[in-house]
C-alpha positions in Angstrom: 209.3 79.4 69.9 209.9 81.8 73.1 208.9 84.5 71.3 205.6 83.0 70.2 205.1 81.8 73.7 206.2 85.2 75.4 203.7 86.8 72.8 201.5 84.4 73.5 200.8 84.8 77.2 200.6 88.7 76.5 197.9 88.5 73.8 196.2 86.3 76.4 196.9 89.0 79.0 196.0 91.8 76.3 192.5 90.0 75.9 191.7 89.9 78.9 192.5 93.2 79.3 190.2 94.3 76.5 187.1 91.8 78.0 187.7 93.8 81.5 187.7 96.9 79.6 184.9 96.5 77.7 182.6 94.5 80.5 183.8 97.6 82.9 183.9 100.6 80.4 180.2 101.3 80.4 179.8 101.2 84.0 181.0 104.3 86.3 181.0 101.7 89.5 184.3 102.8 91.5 185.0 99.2 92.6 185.0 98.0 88.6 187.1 100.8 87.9 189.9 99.9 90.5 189.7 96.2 89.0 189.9 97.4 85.3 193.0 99.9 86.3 194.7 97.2 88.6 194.4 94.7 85.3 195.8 97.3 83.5 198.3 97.5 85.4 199.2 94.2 86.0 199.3 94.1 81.9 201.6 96.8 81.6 204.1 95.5 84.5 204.6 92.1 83.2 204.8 93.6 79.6 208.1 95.8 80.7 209.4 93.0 83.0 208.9 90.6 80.5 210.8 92.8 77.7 213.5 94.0 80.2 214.1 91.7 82.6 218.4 91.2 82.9 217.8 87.1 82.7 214.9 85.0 80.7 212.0 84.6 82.5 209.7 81.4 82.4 206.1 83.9 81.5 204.0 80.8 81.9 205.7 80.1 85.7 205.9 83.6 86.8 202.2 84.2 85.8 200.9 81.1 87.8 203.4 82.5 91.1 201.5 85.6 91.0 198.0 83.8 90.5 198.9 81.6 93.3 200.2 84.2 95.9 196.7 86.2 95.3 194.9 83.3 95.8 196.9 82.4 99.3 196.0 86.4 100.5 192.2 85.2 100.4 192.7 81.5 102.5 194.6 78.1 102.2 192.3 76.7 100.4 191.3 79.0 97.4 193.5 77.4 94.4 194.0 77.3 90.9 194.0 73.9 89.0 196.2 74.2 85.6 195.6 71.3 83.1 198.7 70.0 84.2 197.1 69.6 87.4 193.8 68.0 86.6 194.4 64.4 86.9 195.6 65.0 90.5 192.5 66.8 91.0 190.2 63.8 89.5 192.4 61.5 91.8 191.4 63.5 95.1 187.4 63.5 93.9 186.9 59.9 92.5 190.1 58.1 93.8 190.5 56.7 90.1 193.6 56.9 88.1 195.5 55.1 85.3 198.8 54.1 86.5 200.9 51.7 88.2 199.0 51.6 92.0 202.0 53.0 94.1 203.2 56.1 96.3 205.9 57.4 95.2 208.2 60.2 97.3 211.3 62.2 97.0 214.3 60.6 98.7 217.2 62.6 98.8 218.5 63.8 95.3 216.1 60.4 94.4 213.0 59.1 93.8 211.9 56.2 94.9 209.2 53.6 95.4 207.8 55.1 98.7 204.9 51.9 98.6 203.4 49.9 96.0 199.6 48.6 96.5 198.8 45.0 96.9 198.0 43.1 93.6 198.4 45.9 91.6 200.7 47.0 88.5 203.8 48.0 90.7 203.3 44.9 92.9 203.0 42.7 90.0 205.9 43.7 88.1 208.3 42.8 90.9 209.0 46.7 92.1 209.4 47.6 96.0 209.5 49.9 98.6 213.0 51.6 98.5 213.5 51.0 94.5 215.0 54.3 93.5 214.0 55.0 89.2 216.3 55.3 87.6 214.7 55.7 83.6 211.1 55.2 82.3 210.5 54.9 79.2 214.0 55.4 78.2 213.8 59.1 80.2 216.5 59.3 82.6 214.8 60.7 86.4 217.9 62.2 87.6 217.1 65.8 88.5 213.4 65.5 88.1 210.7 66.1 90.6 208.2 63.6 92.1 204.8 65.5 89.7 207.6 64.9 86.9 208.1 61.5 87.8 204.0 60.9 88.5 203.1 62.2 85.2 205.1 59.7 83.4 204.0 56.5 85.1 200.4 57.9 84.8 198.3 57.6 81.1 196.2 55.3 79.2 195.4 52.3 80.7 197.0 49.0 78.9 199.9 50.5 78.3 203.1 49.0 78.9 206.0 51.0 81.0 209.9 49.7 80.9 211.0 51.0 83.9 214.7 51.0 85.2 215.4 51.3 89.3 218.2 50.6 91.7 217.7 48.6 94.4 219.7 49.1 97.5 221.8 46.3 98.3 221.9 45.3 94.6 224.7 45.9 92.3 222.8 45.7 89.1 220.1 48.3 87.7 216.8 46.0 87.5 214.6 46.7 84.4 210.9 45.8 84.9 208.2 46.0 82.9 204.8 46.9 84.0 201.4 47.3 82.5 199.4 50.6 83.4 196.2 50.2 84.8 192.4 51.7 86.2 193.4 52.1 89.6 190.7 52.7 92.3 191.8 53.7 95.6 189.5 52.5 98.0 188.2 54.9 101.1 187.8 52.3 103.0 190.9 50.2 103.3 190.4 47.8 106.0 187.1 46.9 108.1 187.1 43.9 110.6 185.5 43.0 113.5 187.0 44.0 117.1 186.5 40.7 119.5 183.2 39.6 119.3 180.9 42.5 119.3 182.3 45.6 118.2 183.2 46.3 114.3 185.7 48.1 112.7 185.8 50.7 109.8 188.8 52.6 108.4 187.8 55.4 106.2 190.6 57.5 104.7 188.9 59.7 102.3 185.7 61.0 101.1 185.9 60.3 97.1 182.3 59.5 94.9 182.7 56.1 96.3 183.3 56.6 99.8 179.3 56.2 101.1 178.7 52.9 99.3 182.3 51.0 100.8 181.1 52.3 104.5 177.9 50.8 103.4 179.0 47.4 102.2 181.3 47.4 105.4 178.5 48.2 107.3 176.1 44.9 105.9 179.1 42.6 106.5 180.0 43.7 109.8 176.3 43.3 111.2 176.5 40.2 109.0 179.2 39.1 111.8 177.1 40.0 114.7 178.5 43.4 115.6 176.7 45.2 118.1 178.8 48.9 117.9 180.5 50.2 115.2 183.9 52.3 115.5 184.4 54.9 112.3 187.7 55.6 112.3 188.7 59.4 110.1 191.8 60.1 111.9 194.3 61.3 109.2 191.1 61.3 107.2 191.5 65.2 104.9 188.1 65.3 103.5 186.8 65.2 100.6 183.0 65.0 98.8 179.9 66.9 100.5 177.6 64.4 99.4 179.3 61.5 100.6 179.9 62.8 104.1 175.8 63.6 104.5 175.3 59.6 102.7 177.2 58.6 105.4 175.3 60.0 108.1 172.4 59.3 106.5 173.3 55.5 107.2 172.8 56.3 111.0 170.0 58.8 111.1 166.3 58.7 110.3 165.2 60.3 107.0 164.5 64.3 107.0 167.3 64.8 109.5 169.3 67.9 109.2 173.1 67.1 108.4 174.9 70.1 107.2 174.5 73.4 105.9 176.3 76.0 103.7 176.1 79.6 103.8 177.6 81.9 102.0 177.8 85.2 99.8 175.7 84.2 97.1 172.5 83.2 98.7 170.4 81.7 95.6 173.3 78.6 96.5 172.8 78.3 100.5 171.3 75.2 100.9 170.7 72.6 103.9 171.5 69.0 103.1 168.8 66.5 104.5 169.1 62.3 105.2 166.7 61.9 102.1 167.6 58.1 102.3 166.6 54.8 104.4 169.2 54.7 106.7 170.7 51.2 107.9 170.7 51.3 111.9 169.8 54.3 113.7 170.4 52.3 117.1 174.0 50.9 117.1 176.0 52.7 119.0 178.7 54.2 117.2 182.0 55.6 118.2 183.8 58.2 115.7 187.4 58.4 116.0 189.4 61.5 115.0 192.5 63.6 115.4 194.3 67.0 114.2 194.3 65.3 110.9 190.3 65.0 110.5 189.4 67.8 108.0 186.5 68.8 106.2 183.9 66.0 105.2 185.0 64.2 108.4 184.2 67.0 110.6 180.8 67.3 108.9 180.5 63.3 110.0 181.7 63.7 113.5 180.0 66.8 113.8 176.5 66.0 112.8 177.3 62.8 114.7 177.5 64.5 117.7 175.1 67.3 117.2 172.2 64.9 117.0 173.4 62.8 119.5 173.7 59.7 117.4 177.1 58.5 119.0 180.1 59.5 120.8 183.5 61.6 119.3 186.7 59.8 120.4 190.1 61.1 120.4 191.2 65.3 119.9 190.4 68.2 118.2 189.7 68.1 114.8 191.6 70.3 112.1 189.2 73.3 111.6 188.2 73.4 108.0 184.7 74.3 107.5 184.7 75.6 104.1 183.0 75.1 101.2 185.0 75.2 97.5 183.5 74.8 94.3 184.9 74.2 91.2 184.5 76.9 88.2 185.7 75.9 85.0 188.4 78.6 83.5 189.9 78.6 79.9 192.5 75.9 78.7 191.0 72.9 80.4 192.0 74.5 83.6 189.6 75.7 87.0 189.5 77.7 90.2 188.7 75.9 93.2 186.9 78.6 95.2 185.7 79.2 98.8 182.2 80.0 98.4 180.6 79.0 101.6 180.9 77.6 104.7 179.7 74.4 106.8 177.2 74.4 109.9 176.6 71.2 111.4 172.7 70.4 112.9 173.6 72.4 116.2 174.4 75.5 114.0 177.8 75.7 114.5 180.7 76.4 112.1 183.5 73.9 112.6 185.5 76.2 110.4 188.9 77.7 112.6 188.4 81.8 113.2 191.9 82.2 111.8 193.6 80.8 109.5 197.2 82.6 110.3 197.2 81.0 114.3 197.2 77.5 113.9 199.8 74.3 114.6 202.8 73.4 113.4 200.7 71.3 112.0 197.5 73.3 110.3 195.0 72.3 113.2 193.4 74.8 115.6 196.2 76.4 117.8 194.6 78.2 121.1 190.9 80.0 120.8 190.2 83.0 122.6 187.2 81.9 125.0 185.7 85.4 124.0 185.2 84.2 120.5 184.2 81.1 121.5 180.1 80.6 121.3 177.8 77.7 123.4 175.4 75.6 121.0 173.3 72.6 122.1 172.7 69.2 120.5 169.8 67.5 120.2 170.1 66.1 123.2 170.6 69.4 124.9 174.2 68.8 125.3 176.5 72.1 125.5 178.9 72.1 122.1 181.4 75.4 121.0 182.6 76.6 117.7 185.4 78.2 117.3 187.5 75.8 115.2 186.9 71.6 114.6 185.0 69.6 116.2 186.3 68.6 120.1 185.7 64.8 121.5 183.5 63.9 123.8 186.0 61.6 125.1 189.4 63.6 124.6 192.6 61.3 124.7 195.7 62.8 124.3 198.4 61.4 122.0 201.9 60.7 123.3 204.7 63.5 121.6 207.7 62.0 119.8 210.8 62.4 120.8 213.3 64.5 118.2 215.5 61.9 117.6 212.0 59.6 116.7 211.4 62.6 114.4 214.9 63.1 113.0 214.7 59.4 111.9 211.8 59.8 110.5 213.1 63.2 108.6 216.0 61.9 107.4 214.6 58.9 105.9 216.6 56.6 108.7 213.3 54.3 109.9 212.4 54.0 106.1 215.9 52.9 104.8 216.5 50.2 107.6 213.1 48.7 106.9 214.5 48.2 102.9 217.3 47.3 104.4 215.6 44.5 106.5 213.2 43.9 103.9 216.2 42.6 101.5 217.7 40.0 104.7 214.5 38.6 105.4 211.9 36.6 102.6 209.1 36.5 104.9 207.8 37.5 108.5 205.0 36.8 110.7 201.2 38.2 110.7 201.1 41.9 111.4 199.2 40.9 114.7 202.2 39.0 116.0 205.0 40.7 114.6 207.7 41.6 116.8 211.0 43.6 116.3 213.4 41.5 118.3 216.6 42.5 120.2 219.0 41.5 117.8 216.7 43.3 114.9 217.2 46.7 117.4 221.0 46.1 117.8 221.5 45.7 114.2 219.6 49.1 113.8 222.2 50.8 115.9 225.0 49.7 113.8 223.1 50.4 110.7 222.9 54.1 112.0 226.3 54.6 112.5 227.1 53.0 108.8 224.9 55.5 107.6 226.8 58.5 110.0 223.5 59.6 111.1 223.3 62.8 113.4 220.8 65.0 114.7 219.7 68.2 116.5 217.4 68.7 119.7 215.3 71.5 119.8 215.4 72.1 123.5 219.2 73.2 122.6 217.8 75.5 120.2 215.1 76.9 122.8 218.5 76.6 125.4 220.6 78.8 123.2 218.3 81.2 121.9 217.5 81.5 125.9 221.6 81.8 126.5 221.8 84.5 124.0 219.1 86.9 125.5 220.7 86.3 128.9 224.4 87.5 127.3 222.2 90.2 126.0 221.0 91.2 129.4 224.3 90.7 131.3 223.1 87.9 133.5 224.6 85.2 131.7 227.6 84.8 134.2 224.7 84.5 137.1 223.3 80.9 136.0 226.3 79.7 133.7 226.7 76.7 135.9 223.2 76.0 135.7 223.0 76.4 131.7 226.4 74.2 131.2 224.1 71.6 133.4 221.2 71.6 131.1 223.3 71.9 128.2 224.6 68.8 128.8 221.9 66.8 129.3 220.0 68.3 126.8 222.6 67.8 124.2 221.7 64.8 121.7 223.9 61.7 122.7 222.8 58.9 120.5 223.6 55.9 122.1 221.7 57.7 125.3 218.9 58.6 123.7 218.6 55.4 121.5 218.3 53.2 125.0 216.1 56.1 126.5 213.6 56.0 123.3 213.9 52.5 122.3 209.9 51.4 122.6 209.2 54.3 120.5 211.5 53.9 117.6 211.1 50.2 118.2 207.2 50.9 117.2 207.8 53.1 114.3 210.5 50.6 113.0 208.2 47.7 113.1 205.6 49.6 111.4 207.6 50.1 108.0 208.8 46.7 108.3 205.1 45.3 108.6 203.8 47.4 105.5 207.0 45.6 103.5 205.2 42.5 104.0 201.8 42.4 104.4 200.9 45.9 102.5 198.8 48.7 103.8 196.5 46.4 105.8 199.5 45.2 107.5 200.4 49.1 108.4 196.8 49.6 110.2 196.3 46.0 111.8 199.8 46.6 113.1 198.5 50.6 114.2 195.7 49.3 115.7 197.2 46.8 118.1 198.3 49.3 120.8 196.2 51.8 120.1 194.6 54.7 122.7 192.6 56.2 121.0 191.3 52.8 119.5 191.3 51.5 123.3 189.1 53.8 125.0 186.4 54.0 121.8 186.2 50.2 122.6 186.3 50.3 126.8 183.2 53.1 126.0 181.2 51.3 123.9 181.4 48.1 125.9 180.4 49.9 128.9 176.4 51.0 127.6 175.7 52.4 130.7 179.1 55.0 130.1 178.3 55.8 126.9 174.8 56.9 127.3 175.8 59.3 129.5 178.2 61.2 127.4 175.0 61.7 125.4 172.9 62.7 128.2 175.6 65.1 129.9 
């Protein structure tokens, strides 16, 4: 069977080699040349690796490495799909999938139940957040991956599943049984109203069904007597074109410009238009968004803002402006290509200039202002490119500290809240919730059951600092001063756990909340001290405020 596969792939590789040759042999072009010698190349490299190599090689893995590094040389977002791959894929476009409705993440050498959703499969059968799997089907997890793991729980619908997990706390391995299902993710998780007059949408993706939920919302909010509407896409990645420009379209008058794409094959630049009644085009609106707001959602906060329709609350958004299309490649698999990119009514790209310079996080790091270019909205506001889309009302969001982040790393905040979960049968609402004392205490000791320890990186910064300085020979002229720093820089966990207890005590009641009352739970919770959420509101109640931002 190897050999047959190993023969396989290079027939494949052969053929392609001989459709390159013959598509390029006729044609003296030097650029068609260079790609039918580099094939040929490629050909005759894996062929001698492949027969010579000192250990066996996986062809199929090795051939998908090199397809994937070329593709990362172009940009991040430039990707092949394998079959393998292709229920993922439908899961990111339509937000449908047969399965059993939960997240599941690796935990450790384990994986677990990260969250099961409300009223479906998972939730039915009994299973919770924490549940480590232990056998599905009769196939025993340990050493597989979390796509190993996902492909077994997902299939044809109706189906049943026996599924064995540990549960911490309990002795015994608990068998369930559980049914697979249609699940449908929904874009819009929670809407509600804000008080009396202001209402609420959460949006946290853009699949085929993303424009009619923000629609429906829409109807019962006004239904309720709001008076201003707050879109929330922070942490919102993107998604479908066409459901970001429906979504605008609910806000802006008919013929409106909402996006356009632009790119090197010109027969498919196109502008997309509001070519549909739109609900309100008066309500003020308030879009909320972060680091995390990619794509679709910077085509809505961007077209938002460019015609002036409503105000952009919160920080810069991510910076991806680019267009992929999908081309269909042999064996059921695709290429997801960049093939464009995005310019928002004002004519502005929202796409980063680099893709190399960014955050920790992916988002726009620091923009030269010589790169940077004016633009004006409809309103004749001054807007810039350069990378995202910035507020109009920029609030900036409060840093963890590294212990907060170690805990979150290491699993710590997600382990006590099983751990609670399994003391406690019920808790209050999510909007009265409270972590009490005694709840914070009993996290303390549950650290130091679990011999938790972590590292700060302003020691790292400190002795990468004390190291050039020894370097230098001027160590011995501030050692005093860096034995200082040192210690109070080094991590000291009862210190630090008094120092950062609001904090930790918000993340830990967060967890705890979704245990209970499910992902609405998690974003009611969110939304109760919320600064981003606060100023959006203190804006829109204050009309005279928020038609300024759109006159300045």
């Amino acid at each position: 069977m190897k050999v047959f596969k190993k023969n396989g792939i290079l027939l494949i590789l052969a053929a392609l080699l001989l459709s390159s040759a013959l598509f390029f042999g006729f044609n003296r072009d030097e650029k068609n040349f260079e790609i039918s010698k580099n094939l040929n190349i490629y050909h005759t490299l894996f062929r001698e690796l492949n027969m010579f190599y000192v250990d066996e090689i996986d062809s199929g893995d090795l051939i998908k490495k090199s397809m994937d590094a070329m593709l990362s040389s172009l940009d991040p977002y430039t990707t092949y799909i394998p079959e393998s791959e292709m229920e993922d894929f439908k899961l990111m476009t339509t937000g449908e999938y047969a399965g059993i409705g939960s997240l599941i993440s690796k935990h450790g050498d384990n994986i677990i139940v990260a969250e099961p959703y409300k009223d479906l499969p998972a939730d039915k059968a009994g299973l919770k957040a924490g549940d480590v799997f232990v056998e599905i089907n009769g196939i025993k997890i340990k050493k597989k991956n979390t796509s190993d793991v996902s492909n077994l729980l997902k299939g044809q619908a109706n189906k049943p599943l026996t599924i064995k997990v540990r549960r911490p706390g309990v002795d015994k391995i608990i068998e369930k049984e559980v049914v697979r299902a249609e699940i449908q993710l929904k874009s819009v998780p929670y809407h509600g109203m804000l008080g009396d007059s202001i209402g609420y949408i959460n949006l946290n993706q853009f699949t085929n069904k993303a424009a009619g939920e923000v629609r429906n919302a829409l109807r019962e909010l006004k239904a309720k007597n709001a008076k201003s509407i707050i879109l929330d896409l922070r942490g919102n990645p993107g998604g479908l074109l066409d459901q970001a420009v429906d979504i605008v379209n609910l806000f802006v008058e008919k013929g409106e410009d909402i996006v356009s794409t632009k790119g090197k094959v010109s027969q498919w630049d196109k502008t997309y238009k509001a070519e549909k009644v739109p609900m309100d085009t008066q309500i003020p609106i308030a879009v909320l968004v972060n680091r995390g707001s990619a794509s679709a959602s910077e085509i809505v906060s961007g077209a938002i803002q460019d015609l002036d329709r409503g105000i952009v609350v919160g920080q810069r958004t991510f910076g991806k402006g680019l267009v992929q299309t999908t081309r269909n490649l042999s064996y059921n698999s695709k290429l997801k290509v960049t093939t464009a990119k995005y310019y928002i009514p004002s004519g502005r790209c929202i796409q980063a200039l680099d893709y190399s310079h960014r955050n920790k996080d992916g988002s726009v790091g620091k923009v030269p202002d010589t790169l940077i270019s004016e633009f004006k909205t409809k309103n004749g506001r001054i807007v810039r490119d350069g990378g995202g889309i910035l507020p109009d009302v920029k609030v900036e969001m409060d840093l963890f500290s590294s212990l907060s982040v170690a805990l979150i790393r290491k699993h710590e905040i997600f382990d006590y809240a099983t751990f609670f979960a399994n003391k406690h049968t019920e808790i209050a609402d999510a909007n009265s919730f409270e972590l009490s004392d005694k709840d914070y205490e009993d996290f303390k000791q549950f650290l130091k059951t679990e011999k938790f320890e972590y590292e700060s990186e302003s020691i790292e910064i400190l002795e990468a600092l004390k190291k050039s300085a020894k370097e230098e020979k001027c160590f011995s002229l501030a050692k005093a001063e860096f034995d200082d720093i040192t210690a109070k820089l080094t991590p000291n966990l009862d210190r630090d756990l008094e120092m950062f207890e609001k904090e930790i005590k918000t993340l830990l009641t967060y967890e705890i909340v979704k245990r209970y009352h499910y992902q609405i739970g998690g974003i009611l919770y969110a939304l109760r001290d919320d600064k981003v959420l606060k100023e959006a509101v203190s804006v829109l109640k204050d009309q005279k405020k928020y038609q300024e931002i759109l006159k300045k």
